[in-house]
mmCIF file of the C-alpha atoms, coordinates in Angstrom:
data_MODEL
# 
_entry.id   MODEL 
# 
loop_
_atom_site.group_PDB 
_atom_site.id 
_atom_site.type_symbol 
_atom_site.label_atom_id 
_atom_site.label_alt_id 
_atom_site.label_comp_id 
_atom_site.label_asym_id 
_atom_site.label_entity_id 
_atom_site.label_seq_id 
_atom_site.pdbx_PDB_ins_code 
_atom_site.Cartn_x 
_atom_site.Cartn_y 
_atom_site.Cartn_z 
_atom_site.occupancy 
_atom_site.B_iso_or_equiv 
_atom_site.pdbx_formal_charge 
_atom_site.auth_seq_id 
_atom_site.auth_comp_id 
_atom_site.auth_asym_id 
_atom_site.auth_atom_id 
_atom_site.pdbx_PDB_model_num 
ATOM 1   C CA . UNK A 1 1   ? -114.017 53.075 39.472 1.00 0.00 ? 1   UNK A CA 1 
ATOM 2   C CA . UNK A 1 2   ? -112.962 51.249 36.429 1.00 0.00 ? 2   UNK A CA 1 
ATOM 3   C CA . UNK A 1 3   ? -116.005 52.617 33.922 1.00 0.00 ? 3   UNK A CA 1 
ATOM 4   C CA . UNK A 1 4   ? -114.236 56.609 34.454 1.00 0.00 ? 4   UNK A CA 1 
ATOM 5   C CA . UNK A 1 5   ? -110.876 55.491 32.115 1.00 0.00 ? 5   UNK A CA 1 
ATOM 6   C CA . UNK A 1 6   ? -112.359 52.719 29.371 1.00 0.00 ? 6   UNK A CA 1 
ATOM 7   C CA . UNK A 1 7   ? -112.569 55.427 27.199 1.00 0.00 ? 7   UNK A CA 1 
ATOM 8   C CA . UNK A 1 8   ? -109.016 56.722 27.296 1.00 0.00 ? 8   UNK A CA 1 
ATOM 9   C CA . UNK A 1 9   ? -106.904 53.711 28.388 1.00 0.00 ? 9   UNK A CA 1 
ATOM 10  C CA . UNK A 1 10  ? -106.443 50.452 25.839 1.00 0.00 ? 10  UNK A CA 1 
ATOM 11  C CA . UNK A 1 11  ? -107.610 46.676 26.574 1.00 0.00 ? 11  UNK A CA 1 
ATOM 12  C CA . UNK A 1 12  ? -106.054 46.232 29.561 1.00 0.00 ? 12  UNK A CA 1 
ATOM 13  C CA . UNK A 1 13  ? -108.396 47.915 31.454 1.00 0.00 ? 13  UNK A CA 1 
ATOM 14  C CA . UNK A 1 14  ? -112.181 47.025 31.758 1.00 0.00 ? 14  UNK A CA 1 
ATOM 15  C CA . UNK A 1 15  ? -115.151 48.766 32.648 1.00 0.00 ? 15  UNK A CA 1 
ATOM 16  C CA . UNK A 1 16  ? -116.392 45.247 34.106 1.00 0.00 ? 16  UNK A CA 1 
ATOM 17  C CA . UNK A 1 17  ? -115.178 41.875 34.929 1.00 0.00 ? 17  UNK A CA 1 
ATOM 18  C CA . UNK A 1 18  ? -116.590 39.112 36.830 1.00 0.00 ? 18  UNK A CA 1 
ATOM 19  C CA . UNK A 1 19  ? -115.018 39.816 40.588 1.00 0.00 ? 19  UNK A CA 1 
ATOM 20  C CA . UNK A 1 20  ? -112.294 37.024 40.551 1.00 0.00 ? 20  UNK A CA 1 
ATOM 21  C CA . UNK A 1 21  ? -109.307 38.855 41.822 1.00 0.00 ? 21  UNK A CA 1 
ATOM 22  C CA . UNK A 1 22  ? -105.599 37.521 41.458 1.00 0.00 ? 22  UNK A CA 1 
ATOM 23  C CA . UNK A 1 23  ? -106.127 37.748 46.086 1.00 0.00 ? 23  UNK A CA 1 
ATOM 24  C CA . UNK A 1 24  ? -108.821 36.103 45.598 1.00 0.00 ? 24  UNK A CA 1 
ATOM 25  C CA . UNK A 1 25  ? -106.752 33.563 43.610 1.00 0.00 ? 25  UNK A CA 1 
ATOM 26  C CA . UNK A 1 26  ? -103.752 33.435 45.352 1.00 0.00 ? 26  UNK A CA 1 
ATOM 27  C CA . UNK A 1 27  ? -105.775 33.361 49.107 1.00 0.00 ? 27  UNK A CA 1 
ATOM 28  C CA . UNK A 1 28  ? -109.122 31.289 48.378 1.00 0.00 ? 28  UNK A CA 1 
ATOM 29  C CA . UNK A 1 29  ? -111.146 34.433 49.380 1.00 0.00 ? 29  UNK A CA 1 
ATOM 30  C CA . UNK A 1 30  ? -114.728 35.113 48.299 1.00 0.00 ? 30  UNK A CA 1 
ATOM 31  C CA . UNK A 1 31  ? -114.224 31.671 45.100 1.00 0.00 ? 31  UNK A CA 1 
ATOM 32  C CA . UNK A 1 32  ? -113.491 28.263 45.631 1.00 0.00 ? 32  UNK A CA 1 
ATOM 33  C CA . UNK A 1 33  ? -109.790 27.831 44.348 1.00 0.00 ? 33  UNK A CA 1 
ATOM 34  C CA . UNK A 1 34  ? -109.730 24.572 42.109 1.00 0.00 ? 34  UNK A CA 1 
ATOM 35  C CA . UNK A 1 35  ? -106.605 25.109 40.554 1.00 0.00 ? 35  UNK A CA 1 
ATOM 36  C CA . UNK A 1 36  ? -103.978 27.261 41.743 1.00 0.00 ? 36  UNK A CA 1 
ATOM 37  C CA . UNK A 1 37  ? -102.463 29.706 39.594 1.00 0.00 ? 37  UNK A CA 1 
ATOM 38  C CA . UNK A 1 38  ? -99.902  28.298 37.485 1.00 0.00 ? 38  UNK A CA 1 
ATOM 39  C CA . UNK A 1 39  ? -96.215  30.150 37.591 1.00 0.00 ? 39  UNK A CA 1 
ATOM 40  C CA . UNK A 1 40  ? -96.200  30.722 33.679 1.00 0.00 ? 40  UNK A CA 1 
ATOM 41  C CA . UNK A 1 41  ? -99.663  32.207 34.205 1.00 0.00 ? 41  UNK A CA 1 
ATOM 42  C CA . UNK A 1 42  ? -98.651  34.351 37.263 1.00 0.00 ? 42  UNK A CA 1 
ATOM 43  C CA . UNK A 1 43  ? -95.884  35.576 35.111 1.00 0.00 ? 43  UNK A CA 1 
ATOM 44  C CA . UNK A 1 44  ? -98.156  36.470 32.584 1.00 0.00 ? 44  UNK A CA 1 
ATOM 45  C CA . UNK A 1 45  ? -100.640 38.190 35.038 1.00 0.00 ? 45  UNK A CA 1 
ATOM 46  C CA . UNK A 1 46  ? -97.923  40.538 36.159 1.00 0.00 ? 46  UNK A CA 1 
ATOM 47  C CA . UNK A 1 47  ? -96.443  41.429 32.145 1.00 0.00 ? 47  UNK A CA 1 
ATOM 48  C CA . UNK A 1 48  ? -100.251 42.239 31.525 1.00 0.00 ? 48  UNK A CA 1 
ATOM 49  C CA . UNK A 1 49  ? -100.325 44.081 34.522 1.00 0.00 ? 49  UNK A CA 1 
ATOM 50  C CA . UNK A 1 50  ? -97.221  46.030 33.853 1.00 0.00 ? 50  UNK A CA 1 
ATOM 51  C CA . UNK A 1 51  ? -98.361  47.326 30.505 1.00 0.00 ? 51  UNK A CA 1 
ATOM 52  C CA . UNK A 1 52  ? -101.337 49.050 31.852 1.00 0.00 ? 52  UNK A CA 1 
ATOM 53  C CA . UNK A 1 53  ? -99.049  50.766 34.652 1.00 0.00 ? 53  UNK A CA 1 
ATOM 54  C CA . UNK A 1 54  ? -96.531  51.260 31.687 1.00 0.00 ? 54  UNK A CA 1 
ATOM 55  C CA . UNK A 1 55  ? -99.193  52.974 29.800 1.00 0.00 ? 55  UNK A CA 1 
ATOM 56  C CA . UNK A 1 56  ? -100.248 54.874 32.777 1.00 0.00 ? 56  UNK A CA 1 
ATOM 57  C CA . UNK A 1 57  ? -96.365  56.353 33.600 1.00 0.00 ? 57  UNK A CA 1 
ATOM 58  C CA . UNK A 1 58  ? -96.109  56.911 29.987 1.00 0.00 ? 58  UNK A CA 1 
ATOM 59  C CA . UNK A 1 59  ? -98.751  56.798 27.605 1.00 0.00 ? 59  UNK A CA 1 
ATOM 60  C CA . UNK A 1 60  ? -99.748  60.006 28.446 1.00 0.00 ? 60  UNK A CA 1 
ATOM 61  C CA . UNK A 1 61  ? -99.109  64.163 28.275 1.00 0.00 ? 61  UNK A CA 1 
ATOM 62  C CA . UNK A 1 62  ? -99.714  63.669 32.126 1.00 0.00 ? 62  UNK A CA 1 
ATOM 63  C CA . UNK A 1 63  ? -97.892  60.946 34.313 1.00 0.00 ? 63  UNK A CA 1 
ATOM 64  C CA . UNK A 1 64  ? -100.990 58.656 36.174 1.00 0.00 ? 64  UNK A CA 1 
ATOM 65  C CA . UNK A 1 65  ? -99.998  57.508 39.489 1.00 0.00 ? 65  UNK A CA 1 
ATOM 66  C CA . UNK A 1 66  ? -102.497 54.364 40.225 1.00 0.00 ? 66  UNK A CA 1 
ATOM 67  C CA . UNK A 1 67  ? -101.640 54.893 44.106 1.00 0.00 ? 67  UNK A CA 1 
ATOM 68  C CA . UNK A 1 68  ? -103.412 51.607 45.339 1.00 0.00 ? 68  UNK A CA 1 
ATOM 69  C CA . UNK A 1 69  ? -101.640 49.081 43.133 1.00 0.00 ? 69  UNK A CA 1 
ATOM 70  C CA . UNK A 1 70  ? -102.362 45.406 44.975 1.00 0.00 ? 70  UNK A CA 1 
ATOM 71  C CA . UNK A 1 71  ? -103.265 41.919 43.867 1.00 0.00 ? 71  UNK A CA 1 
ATOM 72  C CA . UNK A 1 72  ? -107.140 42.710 44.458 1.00 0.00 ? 72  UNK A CA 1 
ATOM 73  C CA . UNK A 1 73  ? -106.924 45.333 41.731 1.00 0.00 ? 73  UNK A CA 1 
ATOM 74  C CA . UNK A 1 74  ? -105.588 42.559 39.525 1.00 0.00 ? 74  UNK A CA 1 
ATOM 75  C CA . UNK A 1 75  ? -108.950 41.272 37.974 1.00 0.00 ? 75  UNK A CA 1 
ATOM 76  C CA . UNK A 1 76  ? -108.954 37.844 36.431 1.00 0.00 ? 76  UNK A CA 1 
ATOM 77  C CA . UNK A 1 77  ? -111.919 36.860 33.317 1.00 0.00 ? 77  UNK A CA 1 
ATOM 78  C CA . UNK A 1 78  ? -112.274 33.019 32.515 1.00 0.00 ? 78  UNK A CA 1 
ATOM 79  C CA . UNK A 1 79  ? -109.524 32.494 30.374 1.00 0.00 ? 79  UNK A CA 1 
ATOM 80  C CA . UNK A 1 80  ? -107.219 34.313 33.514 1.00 0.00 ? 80  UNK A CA 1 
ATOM 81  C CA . UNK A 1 81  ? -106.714 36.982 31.345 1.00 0.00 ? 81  UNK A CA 1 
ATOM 82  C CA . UNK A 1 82  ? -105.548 40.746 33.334 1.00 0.00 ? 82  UNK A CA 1 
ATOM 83  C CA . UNK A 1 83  ? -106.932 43.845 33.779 1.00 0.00 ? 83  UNK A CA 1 
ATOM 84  C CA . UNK A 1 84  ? -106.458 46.548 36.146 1.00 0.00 ? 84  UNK A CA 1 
ATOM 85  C CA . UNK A 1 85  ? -108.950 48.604 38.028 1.00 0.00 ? 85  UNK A CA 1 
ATOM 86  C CA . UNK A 1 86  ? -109.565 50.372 41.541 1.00 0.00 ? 86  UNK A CA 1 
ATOM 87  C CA . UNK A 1 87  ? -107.955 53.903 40.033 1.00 0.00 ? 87  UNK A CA 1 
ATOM 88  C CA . UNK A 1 88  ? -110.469 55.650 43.200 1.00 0.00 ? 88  UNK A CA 1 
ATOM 89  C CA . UNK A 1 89  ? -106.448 56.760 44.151 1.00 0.00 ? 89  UNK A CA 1 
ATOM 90  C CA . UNK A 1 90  ? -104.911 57.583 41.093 1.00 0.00 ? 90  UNK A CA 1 
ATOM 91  C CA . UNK A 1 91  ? -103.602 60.968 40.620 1.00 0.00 ? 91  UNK A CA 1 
ATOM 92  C CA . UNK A 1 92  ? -101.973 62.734 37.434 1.00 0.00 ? 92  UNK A CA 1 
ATOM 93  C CA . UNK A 1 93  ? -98.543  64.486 37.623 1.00 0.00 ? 93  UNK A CA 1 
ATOM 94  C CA . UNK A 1 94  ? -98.422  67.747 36.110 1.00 0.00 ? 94  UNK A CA 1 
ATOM 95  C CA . UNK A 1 95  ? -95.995  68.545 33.022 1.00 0.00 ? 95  UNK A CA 1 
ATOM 96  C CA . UNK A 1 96  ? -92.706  69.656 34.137 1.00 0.00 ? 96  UNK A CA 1 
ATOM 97  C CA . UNK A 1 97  ? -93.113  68.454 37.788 1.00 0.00 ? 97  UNK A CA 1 
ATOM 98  C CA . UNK A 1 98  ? -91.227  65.502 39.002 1.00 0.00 ? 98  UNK A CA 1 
ATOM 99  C CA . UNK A 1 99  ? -93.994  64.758 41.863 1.00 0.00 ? 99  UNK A CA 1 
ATOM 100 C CA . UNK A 1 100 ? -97.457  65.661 43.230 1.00 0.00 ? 100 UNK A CA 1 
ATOM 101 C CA . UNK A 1 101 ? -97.850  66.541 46.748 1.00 0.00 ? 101 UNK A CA 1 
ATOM 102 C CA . UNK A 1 102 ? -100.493 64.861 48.695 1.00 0.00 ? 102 UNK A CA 1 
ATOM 103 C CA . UNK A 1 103 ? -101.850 65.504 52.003 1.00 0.00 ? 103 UNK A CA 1 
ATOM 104 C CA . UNK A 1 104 ? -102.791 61.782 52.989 1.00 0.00 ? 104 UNK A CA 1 
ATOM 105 C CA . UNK A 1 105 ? -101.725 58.823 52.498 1.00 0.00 ? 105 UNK A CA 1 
ATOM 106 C CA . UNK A 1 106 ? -103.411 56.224 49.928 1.00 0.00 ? 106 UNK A CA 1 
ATOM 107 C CA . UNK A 1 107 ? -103.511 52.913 49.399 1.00 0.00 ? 107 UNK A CA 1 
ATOM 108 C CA . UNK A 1 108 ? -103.577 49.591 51.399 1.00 0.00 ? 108 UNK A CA 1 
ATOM 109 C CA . UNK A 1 109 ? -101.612 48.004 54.245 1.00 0.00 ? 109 UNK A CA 1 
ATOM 110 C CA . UNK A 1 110 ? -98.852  45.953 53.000 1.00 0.00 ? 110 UNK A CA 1 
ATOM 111 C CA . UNK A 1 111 ? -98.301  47.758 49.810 1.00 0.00 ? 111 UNK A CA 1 
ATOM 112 C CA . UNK A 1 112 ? -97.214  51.286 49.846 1.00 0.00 ? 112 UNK A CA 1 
ATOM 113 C CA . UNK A 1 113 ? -94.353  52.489 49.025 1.00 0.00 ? 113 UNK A CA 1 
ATOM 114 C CA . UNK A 1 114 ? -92.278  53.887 52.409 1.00 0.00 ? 114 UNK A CA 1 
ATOM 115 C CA . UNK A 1 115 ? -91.156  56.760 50.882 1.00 0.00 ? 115 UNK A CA 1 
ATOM 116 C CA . UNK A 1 116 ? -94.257  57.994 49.976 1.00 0.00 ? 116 UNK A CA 1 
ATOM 117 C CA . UNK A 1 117 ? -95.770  57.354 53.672 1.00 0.00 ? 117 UNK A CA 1 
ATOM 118 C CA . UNK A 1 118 ? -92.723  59.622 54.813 1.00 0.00 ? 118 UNK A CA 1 
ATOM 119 C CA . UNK A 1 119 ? -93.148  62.279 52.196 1.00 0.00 ? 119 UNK A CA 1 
ATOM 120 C CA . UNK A 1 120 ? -96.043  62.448 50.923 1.00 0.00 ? 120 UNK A CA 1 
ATOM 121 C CA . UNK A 1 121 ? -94.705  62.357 47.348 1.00 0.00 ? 121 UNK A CA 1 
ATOM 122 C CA . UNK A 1 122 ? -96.568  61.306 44.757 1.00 0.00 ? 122 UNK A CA 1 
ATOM 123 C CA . UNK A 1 123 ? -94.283  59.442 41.751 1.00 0.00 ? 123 UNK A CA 1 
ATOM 124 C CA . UNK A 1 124 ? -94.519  56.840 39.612 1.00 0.00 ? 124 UNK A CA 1 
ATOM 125 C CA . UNK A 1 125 ? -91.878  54.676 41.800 1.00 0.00 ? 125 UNK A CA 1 
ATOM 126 C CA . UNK A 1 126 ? -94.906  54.590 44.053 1.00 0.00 ? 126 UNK A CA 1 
ATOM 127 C CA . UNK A 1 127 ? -96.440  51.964 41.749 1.00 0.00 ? 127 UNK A CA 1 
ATOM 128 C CA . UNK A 1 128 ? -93.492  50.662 41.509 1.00 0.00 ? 128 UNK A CA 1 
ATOM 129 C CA . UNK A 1 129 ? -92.947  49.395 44.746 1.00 0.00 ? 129 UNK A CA 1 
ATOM 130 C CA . UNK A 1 130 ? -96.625  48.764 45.478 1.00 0.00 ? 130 UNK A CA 1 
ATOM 131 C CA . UNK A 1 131 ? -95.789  46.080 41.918 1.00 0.00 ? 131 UNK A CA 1 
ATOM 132 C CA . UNK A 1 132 ? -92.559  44.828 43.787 1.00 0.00 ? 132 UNK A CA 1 
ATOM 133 C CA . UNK A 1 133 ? -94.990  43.451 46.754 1.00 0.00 ? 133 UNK A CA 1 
ATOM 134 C CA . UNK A 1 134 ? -97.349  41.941 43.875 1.00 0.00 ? 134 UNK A CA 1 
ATOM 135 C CA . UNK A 1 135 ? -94.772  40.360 42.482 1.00 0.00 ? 135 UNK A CA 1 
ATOM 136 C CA . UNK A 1 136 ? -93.606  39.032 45.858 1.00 0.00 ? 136 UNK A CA 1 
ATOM 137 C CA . UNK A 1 137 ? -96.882  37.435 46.340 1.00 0.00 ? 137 UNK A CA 1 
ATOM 138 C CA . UNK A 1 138 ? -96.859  36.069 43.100 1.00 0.00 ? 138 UNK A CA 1 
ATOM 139 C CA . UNK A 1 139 ? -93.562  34.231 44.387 1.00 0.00 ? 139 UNK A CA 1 
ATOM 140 C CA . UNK A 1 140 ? -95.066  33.041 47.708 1.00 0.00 ? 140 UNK A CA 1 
ATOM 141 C CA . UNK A 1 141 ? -98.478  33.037 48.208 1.00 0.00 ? 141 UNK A CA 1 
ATOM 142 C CA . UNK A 1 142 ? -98.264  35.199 50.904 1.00 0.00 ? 142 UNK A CA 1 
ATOM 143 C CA . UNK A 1 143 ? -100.699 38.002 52.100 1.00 0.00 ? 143 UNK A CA 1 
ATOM 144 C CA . UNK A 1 144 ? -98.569  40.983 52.351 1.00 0.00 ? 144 UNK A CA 1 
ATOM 145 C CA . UNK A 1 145 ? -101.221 42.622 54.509 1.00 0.00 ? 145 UNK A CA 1 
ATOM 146 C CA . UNK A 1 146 ? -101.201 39.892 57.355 1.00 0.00 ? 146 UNK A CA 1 
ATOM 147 C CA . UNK A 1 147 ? -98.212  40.731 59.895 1.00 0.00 ? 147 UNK A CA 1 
ATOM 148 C CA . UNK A 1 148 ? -95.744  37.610 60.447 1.00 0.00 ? 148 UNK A CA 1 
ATOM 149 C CA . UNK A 1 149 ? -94.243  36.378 63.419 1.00 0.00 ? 149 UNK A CA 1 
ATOM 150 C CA . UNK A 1 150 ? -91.966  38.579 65.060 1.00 0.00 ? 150 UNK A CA 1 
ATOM 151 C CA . UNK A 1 151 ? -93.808  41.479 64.230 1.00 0.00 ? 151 UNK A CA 1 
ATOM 152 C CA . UNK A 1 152 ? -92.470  41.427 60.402 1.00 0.00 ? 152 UNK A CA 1 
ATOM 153 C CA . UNK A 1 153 ? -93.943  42.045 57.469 1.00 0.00 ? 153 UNK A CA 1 
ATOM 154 C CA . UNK A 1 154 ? -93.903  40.064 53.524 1.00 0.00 ? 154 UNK A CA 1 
ATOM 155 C CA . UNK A 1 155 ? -91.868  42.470 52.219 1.00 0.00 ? 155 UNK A CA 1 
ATOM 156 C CA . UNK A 1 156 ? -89.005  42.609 54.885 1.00 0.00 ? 156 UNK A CA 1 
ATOM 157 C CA . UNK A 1 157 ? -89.184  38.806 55.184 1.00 0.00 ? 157 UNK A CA 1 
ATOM 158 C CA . UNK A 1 158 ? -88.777  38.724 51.617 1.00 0.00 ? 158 UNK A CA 1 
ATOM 159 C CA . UNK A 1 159 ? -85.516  40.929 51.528 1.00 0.00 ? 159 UNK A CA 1 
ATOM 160 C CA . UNK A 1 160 ? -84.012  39.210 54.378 1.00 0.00 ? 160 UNK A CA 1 
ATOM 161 C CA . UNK A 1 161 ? -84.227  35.688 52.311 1.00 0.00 ? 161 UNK A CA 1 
ATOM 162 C CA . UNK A 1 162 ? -83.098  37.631 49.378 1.00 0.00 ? 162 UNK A CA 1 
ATOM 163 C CA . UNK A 1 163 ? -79.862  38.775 51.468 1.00 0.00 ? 163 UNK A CA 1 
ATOM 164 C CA . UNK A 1 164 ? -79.218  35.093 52.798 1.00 0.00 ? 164 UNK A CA 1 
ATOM 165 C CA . UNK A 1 165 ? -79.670  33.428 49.240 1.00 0.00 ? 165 UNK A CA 1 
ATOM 166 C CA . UNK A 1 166 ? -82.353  31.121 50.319 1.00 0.00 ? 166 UNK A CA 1 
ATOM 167 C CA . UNK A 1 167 ? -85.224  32.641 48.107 1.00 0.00 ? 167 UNK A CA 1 
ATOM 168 C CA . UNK A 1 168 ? -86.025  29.171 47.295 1.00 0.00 ? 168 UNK A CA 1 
ATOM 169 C CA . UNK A 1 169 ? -87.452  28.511 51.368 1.00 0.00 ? 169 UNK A CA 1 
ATOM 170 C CA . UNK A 1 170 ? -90.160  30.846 51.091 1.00 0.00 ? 170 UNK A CA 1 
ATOM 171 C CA . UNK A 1 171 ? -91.706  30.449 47.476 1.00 0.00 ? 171 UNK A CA 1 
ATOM 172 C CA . UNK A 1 172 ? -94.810  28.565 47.429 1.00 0.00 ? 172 UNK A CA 1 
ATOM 173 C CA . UNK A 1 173 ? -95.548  25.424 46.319 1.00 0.00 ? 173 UNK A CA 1 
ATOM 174 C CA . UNK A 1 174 ? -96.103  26.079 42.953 1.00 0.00 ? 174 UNK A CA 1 
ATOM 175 C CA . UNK A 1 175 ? -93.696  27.880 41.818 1.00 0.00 ? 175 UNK A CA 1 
ATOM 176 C CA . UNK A 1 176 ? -91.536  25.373 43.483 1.00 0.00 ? 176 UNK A CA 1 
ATOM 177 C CA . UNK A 1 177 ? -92.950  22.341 41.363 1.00 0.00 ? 177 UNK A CA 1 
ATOM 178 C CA . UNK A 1 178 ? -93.112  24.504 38.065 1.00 0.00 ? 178 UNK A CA 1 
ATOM 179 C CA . UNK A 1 179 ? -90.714  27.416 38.235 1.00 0.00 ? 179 UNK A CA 1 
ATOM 180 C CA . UNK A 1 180 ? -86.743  26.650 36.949 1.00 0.00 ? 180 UNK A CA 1 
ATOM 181 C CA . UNK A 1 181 ? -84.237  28.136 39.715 1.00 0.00 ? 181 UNK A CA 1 
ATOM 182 C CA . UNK A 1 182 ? -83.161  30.443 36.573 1.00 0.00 ? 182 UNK A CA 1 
ATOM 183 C CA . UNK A 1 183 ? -86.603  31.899 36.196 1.00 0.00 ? 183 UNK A CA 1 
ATOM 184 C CA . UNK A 1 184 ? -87.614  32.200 39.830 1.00 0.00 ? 184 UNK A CA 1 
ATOM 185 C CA . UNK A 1 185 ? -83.952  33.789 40.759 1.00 0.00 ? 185 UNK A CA 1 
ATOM 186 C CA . UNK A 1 186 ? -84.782  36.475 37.808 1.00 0.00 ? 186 UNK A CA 1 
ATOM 187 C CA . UNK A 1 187 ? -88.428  37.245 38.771 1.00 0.00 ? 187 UNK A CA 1 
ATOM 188 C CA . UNK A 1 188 ? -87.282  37.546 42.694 1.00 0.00 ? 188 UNK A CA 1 
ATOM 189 C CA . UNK A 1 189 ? -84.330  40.165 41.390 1.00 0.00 ? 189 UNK A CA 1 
ATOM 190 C CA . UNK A 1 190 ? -86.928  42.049 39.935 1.00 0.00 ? 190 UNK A CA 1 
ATOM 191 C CA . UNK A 1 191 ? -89.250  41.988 42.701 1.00 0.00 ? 191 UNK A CA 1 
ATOM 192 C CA . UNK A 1 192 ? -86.144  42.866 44.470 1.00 0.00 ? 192 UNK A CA 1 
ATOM 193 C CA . UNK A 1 193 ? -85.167  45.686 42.604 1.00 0.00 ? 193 UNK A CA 1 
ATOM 194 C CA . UNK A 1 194 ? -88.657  47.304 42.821 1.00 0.00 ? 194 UNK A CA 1 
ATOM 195 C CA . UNK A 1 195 ? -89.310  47.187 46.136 1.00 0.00 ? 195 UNK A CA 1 
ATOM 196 C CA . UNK A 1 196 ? -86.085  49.434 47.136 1.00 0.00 ? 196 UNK A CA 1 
ATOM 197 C CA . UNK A 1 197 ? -86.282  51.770 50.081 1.00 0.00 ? 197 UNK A CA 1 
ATOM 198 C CA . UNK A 1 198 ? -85.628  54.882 47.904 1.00 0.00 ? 198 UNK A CA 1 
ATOM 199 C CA . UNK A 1 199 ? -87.539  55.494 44.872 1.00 0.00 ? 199 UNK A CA 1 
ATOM 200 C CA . UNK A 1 200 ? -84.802  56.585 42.564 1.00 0.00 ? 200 UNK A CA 1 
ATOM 201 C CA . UNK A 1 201 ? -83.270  53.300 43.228 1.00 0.00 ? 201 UNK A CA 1 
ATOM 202 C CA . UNK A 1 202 ? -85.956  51.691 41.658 1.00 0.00 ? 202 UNK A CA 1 
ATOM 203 C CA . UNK A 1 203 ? -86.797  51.203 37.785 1.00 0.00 ? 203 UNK A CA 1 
ATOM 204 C CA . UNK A 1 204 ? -89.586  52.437 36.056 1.00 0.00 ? 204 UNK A CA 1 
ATOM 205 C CA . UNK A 1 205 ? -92.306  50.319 35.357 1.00 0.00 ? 205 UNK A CA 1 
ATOM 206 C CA . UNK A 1 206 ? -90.916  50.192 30.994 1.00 0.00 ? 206 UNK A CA 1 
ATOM 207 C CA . UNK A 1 207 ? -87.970  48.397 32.486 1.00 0.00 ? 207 UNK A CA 1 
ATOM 208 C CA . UNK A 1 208 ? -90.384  46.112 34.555 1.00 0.00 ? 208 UNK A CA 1 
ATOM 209 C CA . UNK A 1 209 ? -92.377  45.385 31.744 1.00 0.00 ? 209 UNK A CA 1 
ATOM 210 C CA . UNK A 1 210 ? -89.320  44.112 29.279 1.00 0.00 ? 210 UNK A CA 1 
ATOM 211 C CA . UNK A 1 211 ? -87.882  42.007 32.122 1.00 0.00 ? 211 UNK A CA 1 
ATOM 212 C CA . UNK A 1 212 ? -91.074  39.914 33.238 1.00 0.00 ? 212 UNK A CA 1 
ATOM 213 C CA . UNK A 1 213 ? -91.231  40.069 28.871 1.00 0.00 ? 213 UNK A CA 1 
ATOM 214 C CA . UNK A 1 214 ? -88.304  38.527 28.763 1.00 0.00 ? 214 UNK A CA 1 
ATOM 215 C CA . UNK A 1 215 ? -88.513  36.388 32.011 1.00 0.00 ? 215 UNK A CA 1 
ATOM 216 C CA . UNK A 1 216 ? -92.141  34.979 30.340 1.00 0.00 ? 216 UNK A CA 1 
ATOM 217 C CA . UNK A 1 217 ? -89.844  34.077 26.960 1.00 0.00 ? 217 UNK A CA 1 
ATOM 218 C CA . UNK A 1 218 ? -87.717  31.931 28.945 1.00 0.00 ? 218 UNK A CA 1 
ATOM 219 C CA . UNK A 1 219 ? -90.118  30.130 30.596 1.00 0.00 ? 219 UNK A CA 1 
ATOM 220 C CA . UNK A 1 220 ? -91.580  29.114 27.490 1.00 0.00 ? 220 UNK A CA 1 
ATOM 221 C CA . UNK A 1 221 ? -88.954  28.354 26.161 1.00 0.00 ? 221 UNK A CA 1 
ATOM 222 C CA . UNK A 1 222 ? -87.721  25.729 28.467 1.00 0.00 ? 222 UNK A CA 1 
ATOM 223 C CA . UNK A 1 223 ? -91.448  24.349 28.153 1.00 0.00 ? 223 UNK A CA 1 
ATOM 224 C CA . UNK A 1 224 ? -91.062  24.582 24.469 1.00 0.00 ? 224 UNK A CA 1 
ATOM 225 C CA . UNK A 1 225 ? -87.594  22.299 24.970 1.00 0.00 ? 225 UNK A CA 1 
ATOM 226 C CA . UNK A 1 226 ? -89.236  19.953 27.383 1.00 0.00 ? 226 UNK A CA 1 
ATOM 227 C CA . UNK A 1 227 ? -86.935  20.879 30.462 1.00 0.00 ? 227 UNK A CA 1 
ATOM 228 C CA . UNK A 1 228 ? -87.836  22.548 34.137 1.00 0.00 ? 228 UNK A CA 1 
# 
């Protein structure tokens, strides 16, 4: 349901794209995967990302809540380039109310928001955390959808390595080989910091968008001055 918004929303959303998904991507489902994603472009996926949620939460009279934010609604031209779509959720927040109420919930396993599956409330920290578990995937290469052992789940396994200080164990392989411990620490505090329990503890998705900016600069940077 990407044709509805063209009209109203900038370039980062498209009423068609050839189906190449950042899942499909990141778990070699539906393409052949040649060449992994590389971690400057991953970073670069998610800023692009962000600015179309950014837009959404605040580009408008009326608050858009995406509701089924996920790495499959990440779509991916040639040249790897972003753009968001899948808005068959997405709800608007009317002026002067902090949430909508819903009576079901949306969205896929893996990437809603807790608080929301409690409550019911629609915000915009929704797409928050439902970003936080992209991100996470981004980090590892891990389905969020697909239960671990033990019964856990991405996110929980995520926070837990987060809490030990042994992020560096469960990125993939990629990030591993071209990510700096500076840049991967930052981008896994984000994630972090979006995927809170409580919404109000998260940020909104302008803060997002001007630390994965400013993540993005410093990876360049250090490519720019030849060091890892």
């Amino acid at each position: 349901m990407v044709a509805a918004w063209k009209l109203k929303f900038p370039s980062w959303f498209s009423e068609f794209y050839p189906k190449n998904t950042v899942f499909s991507h990141l778990h070699g489902q539906g393409i052949e995967v040649t060449c992994p994603i590389s971690w400057l472009d991953r970073v670069r996926i998610a800023t692009e990302t962000s600015y179309a949620l950014c837009f959404m939460h605040c580009g408008r009279s009326r608050p858009i809540v995406h509701l089924d934010v996920k790495s499959s609604s990440i779509l991916l031209n040639e040249s790897f380039t972003a753009k968001l779509a899948n808005f068959g959720s997405a709800v608007s927040i009317a002026p002067g109310e902090d949430y909508f109420q819903g009576i079901s919930v949306e969205g896929t396993f893996g990437y809603i928001d807790p608080e929301y599956q409690e409550t019911l409330r629609v915000t915009e920290k929704c797409d928050v955390y439902s970003f936080g578990v992209v991100l996470v995937e981004f980090l590892t290469g891990r389905n969020p959808s697909v239960m671990l052992r033990r019964c856990t789940n991405l996110v929980d396994d995520f926070a837990f390595s987060m809490e030990k200080n042994c992020i560096l164990q469960i990125v993939d392989d990629v990030v591993q080989s071209q990510g700096s411990n500076e840049d991967i620490q930052a981008f896994a505090e984000l994630a972090m910091r979006c995927i809170k329990k409580k919404g109000y503890e998260r940020p909104t998705m302008r803060e997002v968008t001007l630390e994965l900016r400013r993540i993005q600069h410093l990876i360049r940077s250090k490519q720019n001055n030849g060091s890892g």
